[in-house]
N, C-alpha and C positions, 0 to 999 in steps of 0.2 A: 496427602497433598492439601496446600492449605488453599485458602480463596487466595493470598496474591500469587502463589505459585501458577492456579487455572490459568486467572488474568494475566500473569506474564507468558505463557502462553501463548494463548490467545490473540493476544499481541504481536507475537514474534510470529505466529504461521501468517497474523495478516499483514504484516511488515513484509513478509516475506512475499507472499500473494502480490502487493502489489508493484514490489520490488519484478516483478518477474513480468507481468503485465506490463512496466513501463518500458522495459528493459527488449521484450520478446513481444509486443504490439501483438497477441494471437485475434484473430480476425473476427472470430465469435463476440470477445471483449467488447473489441475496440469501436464494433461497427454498433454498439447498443446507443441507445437514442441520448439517455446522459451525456454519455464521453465523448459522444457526435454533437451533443450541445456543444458541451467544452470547449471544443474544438474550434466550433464555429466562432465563438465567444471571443476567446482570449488567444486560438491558433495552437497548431501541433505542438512545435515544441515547447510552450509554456504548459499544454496541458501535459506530457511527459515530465519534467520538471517537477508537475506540480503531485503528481502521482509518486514521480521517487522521491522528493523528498518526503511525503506522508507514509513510504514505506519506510525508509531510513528514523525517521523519526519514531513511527511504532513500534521496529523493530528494538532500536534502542532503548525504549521503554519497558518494553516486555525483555529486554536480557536483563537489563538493572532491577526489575522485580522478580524473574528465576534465581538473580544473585542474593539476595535480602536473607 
């Protein structure tokens, strides 16, 4: 396995992770002082938004570097 294979990876479980987190709000997550900044900040659903699109985004990174 090479280093972008790891990296893509890497990528893909944490595309995934957060794809799942946006998606499934588990309560452990969501309730952490961060994502409760977040929250407070910019409001629910843009911090949802902003979390799938950083999954979709890494995920796609990390498959286009498994593919290479």
């Amino acid at each position: 396995m090479s280093i972008p294979d790891i990296i893509g990876l890497l990528l893909l479980l944490y595309g995934l992770a957060c794809l799942y987190i946006s998606l499934a709000k588990p309560a452990a997550i969501w309730r952490l002082g961060k994502v409760q900044g977040f929250v407070q900040l910019i409001g629910e659903k843009v911090t949802t938004a902003l979390i799938f699109g950083l999954g979709v985004g890494t995920a796609i990174a990390g498959t286009y570097l498994l593919w290479l």
